[in-house]
N, C-alpha and C positions, 0 to 999 in steps of 0.2 A: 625227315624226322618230324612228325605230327604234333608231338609236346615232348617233355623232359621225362617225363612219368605215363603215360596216356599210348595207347593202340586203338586202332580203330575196331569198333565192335560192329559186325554187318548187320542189317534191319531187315526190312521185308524186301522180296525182289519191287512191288510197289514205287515204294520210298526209293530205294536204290535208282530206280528210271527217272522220280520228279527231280533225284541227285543230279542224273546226267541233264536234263533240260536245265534246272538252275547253273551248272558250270558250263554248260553252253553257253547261255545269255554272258558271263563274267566273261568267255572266252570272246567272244564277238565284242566285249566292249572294249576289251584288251586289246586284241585287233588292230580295231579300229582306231583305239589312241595311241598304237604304237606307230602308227601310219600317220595319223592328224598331224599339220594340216598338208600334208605330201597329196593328201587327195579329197576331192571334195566331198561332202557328205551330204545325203540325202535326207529327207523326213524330218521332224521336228522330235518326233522318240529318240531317235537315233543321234542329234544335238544333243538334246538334255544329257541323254548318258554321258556322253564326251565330256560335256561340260561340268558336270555333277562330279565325276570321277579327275578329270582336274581340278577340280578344286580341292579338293583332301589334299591334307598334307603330305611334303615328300622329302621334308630335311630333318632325318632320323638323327634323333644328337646321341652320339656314342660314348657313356661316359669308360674311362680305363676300366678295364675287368678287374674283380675281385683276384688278390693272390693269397700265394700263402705268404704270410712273416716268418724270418726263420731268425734264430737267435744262435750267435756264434759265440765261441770262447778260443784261447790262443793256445793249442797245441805248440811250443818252441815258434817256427814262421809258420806253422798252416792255422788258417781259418777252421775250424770245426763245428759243427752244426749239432748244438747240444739240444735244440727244442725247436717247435713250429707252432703257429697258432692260423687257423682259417675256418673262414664259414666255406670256404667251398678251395678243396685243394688243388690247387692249380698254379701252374706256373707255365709263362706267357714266352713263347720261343719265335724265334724267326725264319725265315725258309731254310737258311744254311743248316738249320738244324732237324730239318723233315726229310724222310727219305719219299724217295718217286715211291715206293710202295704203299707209301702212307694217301700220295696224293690220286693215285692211279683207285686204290681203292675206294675212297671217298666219290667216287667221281660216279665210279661203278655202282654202287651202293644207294648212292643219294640223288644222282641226278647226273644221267649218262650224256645227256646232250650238253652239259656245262656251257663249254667251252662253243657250241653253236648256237644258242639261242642266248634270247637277252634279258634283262632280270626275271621275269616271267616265262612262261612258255604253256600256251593256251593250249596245244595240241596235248602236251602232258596231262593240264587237267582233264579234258574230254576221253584221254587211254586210262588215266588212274578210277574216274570213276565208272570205266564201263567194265574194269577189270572188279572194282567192289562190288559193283553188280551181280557180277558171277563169280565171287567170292574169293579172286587172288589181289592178296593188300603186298602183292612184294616192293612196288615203287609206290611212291606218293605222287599228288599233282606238284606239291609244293617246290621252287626251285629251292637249291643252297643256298643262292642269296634271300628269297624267302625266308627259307629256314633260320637264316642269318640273324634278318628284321625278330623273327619270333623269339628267337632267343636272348637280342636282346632287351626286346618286351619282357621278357622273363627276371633279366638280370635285374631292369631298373625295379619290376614288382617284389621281386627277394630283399631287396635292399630297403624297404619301407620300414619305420620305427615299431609296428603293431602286429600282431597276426593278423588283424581283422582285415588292416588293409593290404597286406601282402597277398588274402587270400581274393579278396574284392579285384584288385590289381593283377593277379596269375589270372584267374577265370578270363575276364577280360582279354589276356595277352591268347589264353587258347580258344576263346570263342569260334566256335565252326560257323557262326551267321555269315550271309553274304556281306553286310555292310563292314565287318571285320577284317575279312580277304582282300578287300577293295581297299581297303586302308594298307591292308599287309603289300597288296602287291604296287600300290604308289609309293610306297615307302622304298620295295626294292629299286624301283624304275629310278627316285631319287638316288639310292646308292651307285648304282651303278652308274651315273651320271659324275660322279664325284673319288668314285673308285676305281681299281682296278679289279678284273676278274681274281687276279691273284693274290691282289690285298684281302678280296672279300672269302675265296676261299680261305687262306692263311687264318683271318678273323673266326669264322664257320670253325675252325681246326684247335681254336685256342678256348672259343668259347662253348664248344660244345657239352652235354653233361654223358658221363660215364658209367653212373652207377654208383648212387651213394651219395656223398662230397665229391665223391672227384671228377674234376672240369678239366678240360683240356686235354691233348694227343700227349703233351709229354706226360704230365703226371699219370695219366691212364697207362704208359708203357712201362712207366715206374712203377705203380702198384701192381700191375695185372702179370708183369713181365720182368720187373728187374729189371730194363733198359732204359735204352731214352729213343724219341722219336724217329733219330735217326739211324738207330741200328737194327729197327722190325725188320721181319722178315717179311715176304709174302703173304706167307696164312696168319704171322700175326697181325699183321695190318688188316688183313680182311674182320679177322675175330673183332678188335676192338673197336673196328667202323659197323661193324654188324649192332653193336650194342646200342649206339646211339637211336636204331629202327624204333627200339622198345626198353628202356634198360634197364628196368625193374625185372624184366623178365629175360634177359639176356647177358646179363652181368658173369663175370665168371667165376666171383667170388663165391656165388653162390652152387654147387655142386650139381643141384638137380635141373640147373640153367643151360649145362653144359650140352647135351645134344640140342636145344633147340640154338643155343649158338651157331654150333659148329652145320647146321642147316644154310643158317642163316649166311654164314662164313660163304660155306661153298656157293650158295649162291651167285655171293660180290665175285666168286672166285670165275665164275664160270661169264659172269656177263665180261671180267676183267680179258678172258680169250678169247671171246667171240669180239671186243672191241682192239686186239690185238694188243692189248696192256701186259698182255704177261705172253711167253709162249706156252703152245702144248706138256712141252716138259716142265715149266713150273707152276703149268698146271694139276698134272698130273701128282707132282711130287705134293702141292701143298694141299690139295684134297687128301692125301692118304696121311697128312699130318695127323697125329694125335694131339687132340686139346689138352695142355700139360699148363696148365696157367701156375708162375710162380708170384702168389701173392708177397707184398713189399708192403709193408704198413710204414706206412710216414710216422715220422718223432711229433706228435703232435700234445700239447701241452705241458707242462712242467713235471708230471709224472714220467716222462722217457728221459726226463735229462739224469736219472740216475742220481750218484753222488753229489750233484752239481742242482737239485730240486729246488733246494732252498735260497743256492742263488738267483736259481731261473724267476721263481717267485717273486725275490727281491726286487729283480730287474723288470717283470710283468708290473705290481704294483707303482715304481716310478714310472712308467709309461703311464699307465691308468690315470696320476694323481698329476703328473706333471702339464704346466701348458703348453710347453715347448711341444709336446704331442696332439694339441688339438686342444681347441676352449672349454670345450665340455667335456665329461667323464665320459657321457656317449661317442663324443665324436671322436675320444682316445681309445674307445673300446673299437667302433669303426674300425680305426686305422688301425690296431693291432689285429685282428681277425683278417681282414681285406685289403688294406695297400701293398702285401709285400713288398715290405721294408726288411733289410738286411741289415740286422741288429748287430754292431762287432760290441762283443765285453770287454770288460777287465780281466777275467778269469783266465789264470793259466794252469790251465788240466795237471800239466804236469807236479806243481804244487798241489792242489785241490787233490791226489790221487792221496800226496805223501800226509797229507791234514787228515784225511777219514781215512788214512792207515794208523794214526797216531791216537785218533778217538775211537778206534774199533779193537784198538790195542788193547785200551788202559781203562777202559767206560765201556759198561754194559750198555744196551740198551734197554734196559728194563732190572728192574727189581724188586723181589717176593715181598717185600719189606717198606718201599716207599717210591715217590715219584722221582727217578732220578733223570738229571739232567744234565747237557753239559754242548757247549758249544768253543769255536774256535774260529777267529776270522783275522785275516792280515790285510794292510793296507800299506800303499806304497809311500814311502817317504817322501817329500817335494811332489805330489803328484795326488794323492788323495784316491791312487787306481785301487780295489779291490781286489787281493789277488787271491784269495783262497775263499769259502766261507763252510762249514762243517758244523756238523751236529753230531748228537749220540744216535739218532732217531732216522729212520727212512720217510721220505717223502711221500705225503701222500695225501692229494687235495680235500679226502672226505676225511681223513686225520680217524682219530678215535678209539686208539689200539695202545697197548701198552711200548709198543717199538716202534710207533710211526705217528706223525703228526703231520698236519698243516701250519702250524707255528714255527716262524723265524726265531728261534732262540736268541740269534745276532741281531737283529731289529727291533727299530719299537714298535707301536701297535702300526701305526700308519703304513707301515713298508712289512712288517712282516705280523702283524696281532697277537706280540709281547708285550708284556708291561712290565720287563727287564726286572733286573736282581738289583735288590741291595749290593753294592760296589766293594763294601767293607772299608781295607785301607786303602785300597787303591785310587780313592777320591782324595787323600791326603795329599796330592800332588797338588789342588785349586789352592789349598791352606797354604803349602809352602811356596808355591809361586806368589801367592799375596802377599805370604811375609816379607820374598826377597825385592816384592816391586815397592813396598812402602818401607824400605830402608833400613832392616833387619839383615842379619850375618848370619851364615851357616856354623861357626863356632858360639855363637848365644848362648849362654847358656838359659837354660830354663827349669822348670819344677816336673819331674817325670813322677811324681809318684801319685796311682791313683787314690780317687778322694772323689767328694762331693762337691762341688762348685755353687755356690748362688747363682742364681740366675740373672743378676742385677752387675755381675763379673765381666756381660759382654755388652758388647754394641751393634745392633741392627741399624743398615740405615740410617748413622748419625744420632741414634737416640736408645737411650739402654735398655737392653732387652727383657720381655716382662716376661713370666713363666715359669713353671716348676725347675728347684733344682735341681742338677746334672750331677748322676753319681759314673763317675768314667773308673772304668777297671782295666787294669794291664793285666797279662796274660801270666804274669809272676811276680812275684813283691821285689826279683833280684831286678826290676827297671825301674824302684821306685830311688827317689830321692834326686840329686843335680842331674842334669845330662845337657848335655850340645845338641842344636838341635839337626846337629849331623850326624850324631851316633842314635838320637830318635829315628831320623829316618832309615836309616841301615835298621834297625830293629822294630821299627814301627810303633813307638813308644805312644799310647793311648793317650797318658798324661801329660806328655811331652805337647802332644800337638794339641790338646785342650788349652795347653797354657801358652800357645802360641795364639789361638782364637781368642784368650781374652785382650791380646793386645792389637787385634784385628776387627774390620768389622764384616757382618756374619753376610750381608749381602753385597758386597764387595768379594767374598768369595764366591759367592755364588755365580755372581753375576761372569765373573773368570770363567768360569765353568760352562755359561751358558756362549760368551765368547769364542770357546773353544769348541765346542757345539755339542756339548756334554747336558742334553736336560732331561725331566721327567720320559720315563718312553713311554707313559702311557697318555702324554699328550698333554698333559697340563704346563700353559705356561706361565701360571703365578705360582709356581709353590708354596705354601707356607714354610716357613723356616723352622726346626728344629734342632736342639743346639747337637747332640750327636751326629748331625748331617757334615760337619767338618772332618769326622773321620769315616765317613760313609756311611752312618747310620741310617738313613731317613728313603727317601724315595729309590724306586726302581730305574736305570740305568740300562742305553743297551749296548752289549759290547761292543758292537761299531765303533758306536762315537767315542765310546775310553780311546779304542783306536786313536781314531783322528786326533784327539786332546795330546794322545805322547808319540805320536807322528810328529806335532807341531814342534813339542821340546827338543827331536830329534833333527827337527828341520831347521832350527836355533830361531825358535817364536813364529815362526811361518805357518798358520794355518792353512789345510787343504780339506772344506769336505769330504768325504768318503762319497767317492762315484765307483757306479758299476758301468757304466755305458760309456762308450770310446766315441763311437761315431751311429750313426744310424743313415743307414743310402736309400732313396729309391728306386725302383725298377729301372726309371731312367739317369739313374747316373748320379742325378742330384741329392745334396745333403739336406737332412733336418737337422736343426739345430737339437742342442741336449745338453742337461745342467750343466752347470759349470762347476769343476771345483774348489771357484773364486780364492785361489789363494791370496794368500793379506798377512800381515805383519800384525800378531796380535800379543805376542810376546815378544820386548825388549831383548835384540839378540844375547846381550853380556846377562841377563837374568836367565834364560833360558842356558845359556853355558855354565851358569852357577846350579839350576836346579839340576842338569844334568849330574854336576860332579856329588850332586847328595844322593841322585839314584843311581850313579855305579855302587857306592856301597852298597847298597841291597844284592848285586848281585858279585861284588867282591869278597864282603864277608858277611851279609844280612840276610834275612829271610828267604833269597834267592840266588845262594851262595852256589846251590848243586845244579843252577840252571843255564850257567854257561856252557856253549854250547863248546866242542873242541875244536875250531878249526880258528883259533885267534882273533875272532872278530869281537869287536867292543859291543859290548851289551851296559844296556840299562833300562830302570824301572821299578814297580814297586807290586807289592804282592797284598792282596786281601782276604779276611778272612771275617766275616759276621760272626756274630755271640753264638757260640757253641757250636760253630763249625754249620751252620747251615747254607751259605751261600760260599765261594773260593775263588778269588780267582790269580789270577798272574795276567799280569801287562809286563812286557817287554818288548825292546826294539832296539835294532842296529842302526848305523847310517842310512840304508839303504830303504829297510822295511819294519814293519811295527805289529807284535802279533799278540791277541789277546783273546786268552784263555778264560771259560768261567765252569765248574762243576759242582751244582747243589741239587738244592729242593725243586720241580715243580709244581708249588700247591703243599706241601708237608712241609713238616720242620722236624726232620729226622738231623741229630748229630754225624757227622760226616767222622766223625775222631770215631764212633763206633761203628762206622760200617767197613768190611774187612773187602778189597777190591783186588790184591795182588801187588808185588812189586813194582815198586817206582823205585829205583837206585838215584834219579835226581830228587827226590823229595825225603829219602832218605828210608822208607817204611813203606808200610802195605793197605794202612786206611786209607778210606774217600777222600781224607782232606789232603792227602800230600798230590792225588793221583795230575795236579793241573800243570806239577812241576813237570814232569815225561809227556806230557800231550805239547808243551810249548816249548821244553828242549828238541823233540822230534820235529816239531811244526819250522822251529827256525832255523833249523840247520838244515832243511832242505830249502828252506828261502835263502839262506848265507851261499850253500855251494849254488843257486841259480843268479844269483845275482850281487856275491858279494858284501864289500862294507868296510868300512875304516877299520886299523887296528887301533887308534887311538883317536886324542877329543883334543879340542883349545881349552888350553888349561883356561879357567876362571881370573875373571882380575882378582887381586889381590883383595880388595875392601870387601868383597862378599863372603872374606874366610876370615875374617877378624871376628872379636868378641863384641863391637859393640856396634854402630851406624854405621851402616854404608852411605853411598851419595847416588844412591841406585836414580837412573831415569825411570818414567814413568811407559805407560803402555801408550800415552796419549802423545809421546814425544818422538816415541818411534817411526821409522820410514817406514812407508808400505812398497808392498811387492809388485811388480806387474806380470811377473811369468812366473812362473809355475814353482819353482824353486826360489828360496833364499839366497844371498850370496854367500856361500859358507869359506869360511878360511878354513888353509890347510889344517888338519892335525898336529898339533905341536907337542903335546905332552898326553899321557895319560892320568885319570884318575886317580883318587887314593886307593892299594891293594890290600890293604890292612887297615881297619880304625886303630881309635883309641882303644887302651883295655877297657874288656867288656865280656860280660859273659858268655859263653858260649850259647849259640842259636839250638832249642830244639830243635830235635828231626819232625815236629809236627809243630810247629810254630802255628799259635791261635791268633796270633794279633796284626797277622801280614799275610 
């Protein structure tokens, strides 16, 4: 093989003769230093060479070959191979995995005397060029293990940061000057000093290019053929060693390649009989082969992983950003293109199937009328694993269609370039976890009716807050007047939770929130505060992290980041490390048992009353809903798992109460705004049958249900975790199944 890309082109018969004299002279110095000092030498010309020519260098450093990275998800126990990313497709095999067809050809093909001559072989050069002389190029001079040397001249020039130097660096690596060859063939004489013949063919067989991206015997029998190296046949082993001669022009992908291949083929085929590598009859048979190449295209970037795009994405971006992958962004892009690393996920297929059956059920992907949108992702309780992630939209890296995008709906900007939804109520959870950690009761009463508030009513930061005042509105005048602030959160009472914030203070909630790993998604980490941000007024949110936040309530104050990535292997065996989902104690277990028993009402008899699922499992959480229905969502969670629903605008502020989408029988009605209830009752009841859940909770101490102080501990007094889960006590009681009287819930509830 001459170059990767490159044939030789024949010149004048002239030129071609001064060819043969110059590869003379290299072959006599070859010669002679394969002999030095075994015999003595004559003349002072005759030294110099010797001497000149050992001195070049001969310890060729081999850095690992480029592979492919492949990205897995958990079908039940099998590993599955959802995505690949490579500058050059290959994948790196060992002899047990080559058939003799493969090798017998190679040999045939590239360099018939292998196995008797020694890194060089001088006589080849002086046959190869008297044969370009008179114009048959079917062998080269160059040995395999040559060939070897050049290639990996090749690899380290591909791998350069620039074009300019990859192309300065390639030229170089195929320079036809003598002082090049000389370099080329002490470099072989060093290899094979330190190699074996069959090491260096093996190498020759892994590193060779095929046409395109694709490097190596096996992946070349994979795309060309749909096998693997060791199950070619005769004529395919000839066909795909044929390519390597020239493979721009021999490739079999391309159709009008196909006769000068199958030339080329029988060639290898006929030198393979006359060297007695095959016999007459599989001769005979594989010449009257017909060339039938079955192309195999590799899963290569987040567009083949299907339904599963947006988490591939996910999991591509924390590689990129993370350092556990490499110090620099380059040097993480490197290693996802090139180290073949075998990425295991979170993702389990068989969830992720029943998620974009549940959004393709109940959510268009497009609409005549405004941008609609709508995402769904779950996360594992005590564990922080990622096990579904879903959108309205199909994947698609150049995005820009009304049914497909590049944006992670479930992400913030950093991991997926969202800048998340207004949350609505379902940030009401930071309000009521603060109330319960600074010594407030879920029987409190409080003032549920809306109104207008001074602004001078609350406290930032220890100091009263300065700013226009807050006019907060409930969703009906029948939430106005006293209420519990357990029958506000069953109902989502607007005024109820404003007049919990004036007895709070407003970055104290926040900062819970940011605790819990709840912040801007679009990156900002000082928010300004705005006093409607208590019922999720204010910044964008991404539904991940809601996740994580009622994971943690679920996991009784246990936070776990949301990870995607399990484990990451390399080629040899070895692990890279990968985030952590640092779980930590960040809610006071007996608070987080109180907060939970205010959000079973939401789904006992509150704004997410139609959202349990049937198979007995305890559910809780809280439901949201922004001013006039433009953003929706539903958070809920079992023991087990925590799934979080959002369907609105993106980019418009179209009412969701007027947009007519079909039956939801959990949400009660047929408009946009109910449709989040049937995408999270279907989303979690196939997480419940996969993996279960308690049917009930530890009741609450008693002082978190009184009307007046509790003796609540603080977050700061709480023990921290060291593994991965909390220590959670059995289930002793369940929830309240009925509130207080109270009016019955719309079937289109605007305030949850």
């Amino acid at each position: 093989m001459r170059s990767r890309d490159s044939r030789p082109v024949p010149g004048s018969r002239a030129s071609a003769l001064l060819g043969i004299v110059a590869v003379a002279i290299i072959a006599g110095v070859l010669v002679a230093a394969s002999v030095t000092p075994a015999v003595a030498l004559t003349g002072t010309a005759a030294k110099q060479s010797i001497t000149f020519f050992q001195q070049l260098p001969s310890d060729l450093a081999i850095k690992p070959l480029d592979q492919k990275t492949r990205i897995y998800a958990k079908d039940g126990s099998k590993n599955v191979e959802i995505a690949s990313f490579y500058a050059e497709n290959r994948q790196v095999i060992g002899w047990s995995q080559v058939s003799r067809t493969v090798e017998n050809a190679t040999v045939a093909g590239e360099d018939v005397r292998y196995w008797q001559h020694g890194a060089v072989d001088p006589f080849g050069m002086v046959r190869a060029a008297i044969g370009d002389a008179l114009g048959h190029h079917l062998q080269g001079a160059s040995t395999i293990t040559q060939q070897y040397v050049k290639n990996v001249c090749v690899q380290e020039a591909e791998s350069l940061p620039t074009a300019a130097a990859v192309k300065k660096a390639y030229n170089a690596c195929v320079d036809t000057s003598i002082a090049r060859k000389l370099t080329e063939a002490r470099y072989a004489i060093g290899l094979e000093k330190k190699y074996t013949k069959q090491q260096i063919l093996l190498g020759y067989l892994n590193i060779a290019g095929f046409g395109g991206r694709v490097y190596g015997i096996e992946s070349a029998a994979h795309y060309y053929y749909d096998t693997t190296a060791a199950k070619l046949t005769v004529a395919q082993a000839a066909s795909l060693i044929a390519i390597v001669n020239y493979p721009e022009a021999l490739r079999l992908d391309v159709p009008g390649n196909i006769a000068a291949n199958t030339a080329r083929r029988n060639y290898i085929l006929n030198v393979e009989r006359k060297q007695h590598m095959i016999s007459a009859a599989q001769y005979t048979a594989a010449v009257a082969t017909k060339e039938t190449p079955h192309i195999t295209t590799s899963k290569s970037g987040c567009n083949a992983a299907g339904d599963a795009g947006f988490f591939c994405r996910y999991v591509v971006n924390t590689i990129l950003s993370d350092p556990h992958f490499g110090k620099t962004y380059q040097d993480r892009y490197d290693n996802l293109q090139t180290a073949g690393w075998r990425i295991y996920t979170t993702l389990n297929l068989k969830v992720q199937q029943a998620a974009q059956h549940a959004e393709n059920t109940y959510i268009p992907k497009s609409s005549p009328t405004f941008q609609i949108g709508s995402s769904a992702v779950s996360v594992q309780v005590g564990t922080g694993r990622i096990l579904d992630m879903v959108q309205n939209k199909d994947y698609s890296e150049v995005g820009g269609s009304k049914t497909s995008t590049a944006v992670n709906y479930n992400a913030n900007h950093a991991l997926g370039d969202s800048n998340g939804f207004q949350p609505g109520s379902t940030y009401k959870l930071f309000t009521l976890l603060d109330w319960l950690e600074t010594g407030h009761t879920l029987n409190t009463t409080v003032n549920g009716t809306g109104r207008t508030i001074p602004a001078s009513h609350f406290t930032a930061c220890g100091k009263t807050y300065f700013g226009n005042p807050w006019s907060v509105h409930n969703d009906s005048s029948i939430y106005n007047g006293k209420t519990s602030v357990l029958r506000a959160t069953a109902y989502s009472i607007n005024g109820a939770f404003a007049s919990m914030a004036e007895q709070l203070d407003l970055c104290d909630i926040q900062n819970l929130a940011f605790k819990l790993g709840v912040y801007p998604a679009d990156g900002e980490t000082q928010p300004a505060i705005y006093l409607p941000f208590v019922i999720g007024g204010s910044y964008g949110v991404s539904p991940v992290s809601m996740a994580g936040a009622y994971a943690a309530v679920a996991n009784q104050g246990v936070f776990c980041s949301p990870i995607a990535i399990d484990s990451v292997v390399r080629p040899d065996g070895s692990h890279v490390g990968v985030p952590s989902a640092d779980c930590h104690q960040v809610i006071p277990q007996p608070i987080a048992i109180a907060a939970e028993y205010a959000l079973r009402t939401v789904f006992s008899y509150g704004t997410a009353a139609g959202d349990n699922t049937p198979d007995g499992i305890y559910e809780f959480g809280k439901t949201g809903t922004t001013d006039n229905a433009i953003q929706t969502w539903t958070d809920g969670t079992s023991s087990k798992d925590t799934t979080v629903v959002w369907v609105g605008n993106n980019g418009t502020q179209q009412s969701l109460f007027n947009v007519q989408l079909g039956d939801c029988p959990a949400g009660g009605g047929t408009n946009g705004s109910v449709q989040r209830h049937c995408v999270y009752k279907d989303i979690q009841e196939a997480l419940n049958k996969e993996y279960g859940g308690a049917s009930s909770w530890p009741a609450p101490d008693p002082q978190y249900l009184g009307s007046g102080k509790s003796t609540s501990p603080t977050s700061g007094t709480s023990n921290s975790s060291n593994g991965s889960t909390s220590p959670t006590p059995a289930p002793t009681s369940t929830a309240p199944t009925a509130g207080p009287p109270s009016p019955t819930p719309t079937a289109t509830p605007t305030h949850g």
